[in-house]
N, C-alpha and C positions, 0 to 999 in steps of 0.2 A: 131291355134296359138292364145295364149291370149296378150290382149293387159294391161296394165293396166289404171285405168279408175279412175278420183274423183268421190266421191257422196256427195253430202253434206244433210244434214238432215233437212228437214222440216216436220212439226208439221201436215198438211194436204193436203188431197189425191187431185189431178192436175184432172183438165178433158183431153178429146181429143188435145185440142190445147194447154198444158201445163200450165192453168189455176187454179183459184182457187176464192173465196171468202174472203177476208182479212178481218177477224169479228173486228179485234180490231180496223182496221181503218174505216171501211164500206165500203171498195172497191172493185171491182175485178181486178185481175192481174196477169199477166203472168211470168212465169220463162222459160221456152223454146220457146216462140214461137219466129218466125223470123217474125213476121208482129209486127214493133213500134207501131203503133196506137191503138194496143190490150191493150196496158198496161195502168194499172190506171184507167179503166172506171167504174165511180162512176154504184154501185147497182142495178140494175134493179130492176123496182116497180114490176114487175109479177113475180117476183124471191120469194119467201117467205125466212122472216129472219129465220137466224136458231137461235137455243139457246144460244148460246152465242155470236151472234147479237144482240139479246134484252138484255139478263145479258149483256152484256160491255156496252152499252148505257144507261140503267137504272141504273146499277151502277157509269158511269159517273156525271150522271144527280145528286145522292146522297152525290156526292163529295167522295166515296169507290175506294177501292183498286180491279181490277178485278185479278181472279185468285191467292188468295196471299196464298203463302206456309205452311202450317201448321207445328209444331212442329212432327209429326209423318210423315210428307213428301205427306201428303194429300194437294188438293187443294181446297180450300172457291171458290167457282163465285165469291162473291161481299161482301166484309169486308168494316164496316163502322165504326163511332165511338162506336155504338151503336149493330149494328147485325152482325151475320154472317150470309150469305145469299145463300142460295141452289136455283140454276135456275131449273127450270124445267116444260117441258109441262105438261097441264093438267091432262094428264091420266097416266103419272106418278108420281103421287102425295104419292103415299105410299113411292117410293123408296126418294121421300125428306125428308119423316117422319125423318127416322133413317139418313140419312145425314145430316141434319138440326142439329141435337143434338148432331152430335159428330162435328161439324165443333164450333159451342157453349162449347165445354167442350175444343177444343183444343186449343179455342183462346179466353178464359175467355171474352166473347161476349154472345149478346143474343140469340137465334136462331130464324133464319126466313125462307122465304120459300118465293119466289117469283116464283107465279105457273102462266105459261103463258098460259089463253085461248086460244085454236085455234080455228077457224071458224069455221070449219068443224066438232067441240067437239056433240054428240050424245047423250053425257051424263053432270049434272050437277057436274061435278070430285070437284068442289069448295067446294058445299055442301058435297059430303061424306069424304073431308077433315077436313074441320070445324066438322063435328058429331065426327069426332075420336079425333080430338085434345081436343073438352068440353068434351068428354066422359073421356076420361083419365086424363082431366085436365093436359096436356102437352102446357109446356113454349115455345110456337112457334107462331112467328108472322108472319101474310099470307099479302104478299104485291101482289094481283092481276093486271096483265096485259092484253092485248089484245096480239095478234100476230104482228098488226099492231104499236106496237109502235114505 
């Protein structure tokens, strides 16, 4: 026998106890669990932030817009007066190349690239960012971070 049932639609995936990380606020919080206490419990420092934990804090910090809509239905991380800004960890640093430039072309903005070091990084991803961008001479501003911001 089926019953019928709501679902409502959120944006990220819950753990075991119906949790989650609330990037825009720096929370975590619960939508199913039956223990109150669970909910709202600011961040854990052994938690590592994720990427748009640091993009929504550093774009706060810039006075930007996180997440704003693009004219083609794309979304910027961090729109300022000045840039458009592509988050992303260090070692995916090619893939902001080309996101960088179209988030610039769709919101007559600069393009930037705020490339988050991680601790754990093996390799210098900074430097073989910067060699590509003089090499080509590509209009892209590199706003480097830590993990820990």
């Amino acid at each position: 026998m089926l019953a019928p049932s709501f679902l409502w639609s959120h944006g990220g995936g819950l753990n075991k106890d119906g949790c989650h990380n609330d990037r825009k606020n720096g929370d975590y919080h619960c939508h199913r669990s039956s223990d109150s206490k669970i909910q709202n419990i600011p961040r854990q420092n052994n938690l590592k932030p994720s990427e748009s934990f640091i993009n929504a804090r550093w774009c706060d910090s810039k006075g930007g817009i996180s997440e704003f809509r693009t004219k083609d239905g794309t979304y910027v991380d961090c729109l300022t007066d000045t840039y458009a800004v592509e988050a992303e960890f260090d070692n995916n640093w090619k893939e902001a190349l080309g996101q960088s430039l179209h988030y610039a072309e769709s919101t007559n903005k600069k393009a930037a690239i705020l490339l988050i070091k991680r601790q754990n990084s093996k390799k210098d991803y900074y430097n073989e960012l910067e060699r590509v961008i003089n090499k080509f001479k590509l209009p892209i501003k590199v706003f480097l971070v830590g993990e820990e911001i």
